[in-house]
C-alpha positions, 0 to 999 in steps of 0.5 A: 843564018841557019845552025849547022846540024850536029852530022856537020861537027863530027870529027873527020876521022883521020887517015890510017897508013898500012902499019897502023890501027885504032884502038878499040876502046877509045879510037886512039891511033896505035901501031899495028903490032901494039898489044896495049893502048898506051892512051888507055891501057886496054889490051887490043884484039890480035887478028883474028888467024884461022881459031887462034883467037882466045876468048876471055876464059882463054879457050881457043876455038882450034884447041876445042877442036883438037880436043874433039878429034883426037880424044873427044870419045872420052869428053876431053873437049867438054871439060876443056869448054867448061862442061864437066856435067856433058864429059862425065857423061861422055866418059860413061858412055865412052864405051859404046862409041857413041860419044866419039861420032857425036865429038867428031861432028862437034869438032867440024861444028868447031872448025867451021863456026866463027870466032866470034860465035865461039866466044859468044857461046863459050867465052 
């Protein structure tokens, strides 16, 4: 008789119903609407809806965005993504109008880069 090979004795993984999904530290079944693992205690992602999504720091990518538009010439949106160095330099030259067209530009990169991209590069 042969041995089963180890592909063979994976667990099945057990079938979800709409109002459910698994953890994502330890693959415990969870309501859907659970914020906490009870199994583990880790504190599950919420979905992911349209930027509203913060990162570890608890920056949000819509918020960034925000920043970019409405005061961006002054480098609002630097110093909330951590920058101060770049919004300094945004406040110095705010004068010459330069720094509201690059924000303008950064603040589409915002709107249409990912979540996940977001929080890579500014989580």
């Amino acid at each position: 008789m042969s041995e089963p090979s180890p592909a063979s004795c994976s667990p099945v993984p057990q079938m979800l119903e709409a109002h459910q999904k698994y953890c994502h530290a330890c693959a415990a079944v969870l309501d859907q609407r659970a914020e906490i693992c009870p199994r583990c205690g880790v504190r599950q992602m919420a979905p992911a809806s349209a930027g509203l999504v913060p990162t570890r720091s608890g920056r949000t990518r819509m918020a960034a965005a925000l920043f970019a538009f409405f005061l961006g010439g002054l480098g609002a949106h630097k110093f909330y993504l951590g920058q101060p160095g770049m919004g300094i330099l945004y406040l110095v030259f705010c004068w010459t109008f330069i720094p509201s067209i690059v924000a303008l530009i950064e603040g589409v990169v915002l709107l249409t880069q990912s979540d996940e991209a977001f929080a890579a590069k500014y989580g």
